[in-house]
N, C-alpha and C positions, 0 to 999 in steps of 0.2 A: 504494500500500500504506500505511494506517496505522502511525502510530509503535511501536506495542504491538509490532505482529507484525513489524513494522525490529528494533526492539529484543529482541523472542525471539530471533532469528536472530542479531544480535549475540552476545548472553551465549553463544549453543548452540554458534556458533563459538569465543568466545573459551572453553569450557570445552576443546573440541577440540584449542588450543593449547596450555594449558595441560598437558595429557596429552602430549604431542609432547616427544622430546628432542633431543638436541645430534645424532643422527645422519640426522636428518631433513629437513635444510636445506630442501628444493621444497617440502616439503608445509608448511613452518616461513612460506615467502614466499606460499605459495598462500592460507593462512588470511589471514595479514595483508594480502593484498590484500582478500581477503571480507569481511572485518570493514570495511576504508575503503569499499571501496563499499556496505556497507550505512549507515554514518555518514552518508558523501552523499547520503543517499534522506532523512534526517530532516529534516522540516521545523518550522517553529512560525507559529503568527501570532503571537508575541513576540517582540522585539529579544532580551531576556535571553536564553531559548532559543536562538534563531539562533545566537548569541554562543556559547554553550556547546558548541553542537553545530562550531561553527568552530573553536574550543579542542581539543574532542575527534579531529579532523579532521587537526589539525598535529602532534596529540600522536601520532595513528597516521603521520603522514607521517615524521618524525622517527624513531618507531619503525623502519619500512620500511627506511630510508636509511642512519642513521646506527649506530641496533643493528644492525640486521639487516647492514649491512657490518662489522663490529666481530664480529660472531659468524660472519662467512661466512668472515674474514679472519685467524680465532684459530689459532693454532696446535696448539697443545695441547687435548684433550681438558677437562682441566679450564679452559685458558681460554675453549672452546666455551662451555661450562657456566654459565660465569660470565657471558658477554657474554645469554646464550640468559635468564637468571635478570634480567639489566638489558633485554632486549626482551620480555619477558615483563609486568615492573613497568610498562615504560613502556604495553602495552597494557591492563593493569586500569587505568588511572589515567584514560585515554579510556575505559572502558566505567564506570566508576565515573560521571563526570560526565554519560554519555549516561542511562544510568540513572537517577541521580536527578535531572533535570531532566525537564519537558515529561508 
């Protein structure tokens, strides 16, 4: 599959996530795993690219792990909220950089 249409499915996802809230946990871990495996699919013939899309890759890994346990593990409604608003940041920040590269 070409980058373009890796990358539609990206954004189309991550808008998906976006809309999702604190009470939605599986379907909260199901996007973010769809999003890393579409990262995984991007290629480049440039090191820069590569590099970017590696970047973007940890950044959703890290998301995955360390948000997405910090929000599975909140207590409180608004502390859902809040961890759910810091794995949210941290997945625009990988589709930011898959986007403008490549």
């Amino acid at each position: 599959m070409e980058n373009q249409s890796i990358k539609a499915k990206i954004l189309a996802d991550y808008q998906t996530l976006l809309a999702l809230k604190f009470d939605s946990p599986e379907l909260i871990k199901d996007k973010l795993k769809l999003i890393s495996e579409h990262v995984d699919q991007l290629s480049s013939s440039t090191p820069e690219d590569n590099l970017t899309y590696e970047n973007a890759a940890n950044l959703l890994k890290s998301a995955s792990t360390t948000e997405y346990t910090a929000f599975r593990d909140a207590m409180s409604d608004d502390e859902k909220e809040q961890a759910l608003v810091q794995l949210k940041h941290k997945v625009a920040e990988a589709c930011q950089l898959v986007t403008i590269h490549g």
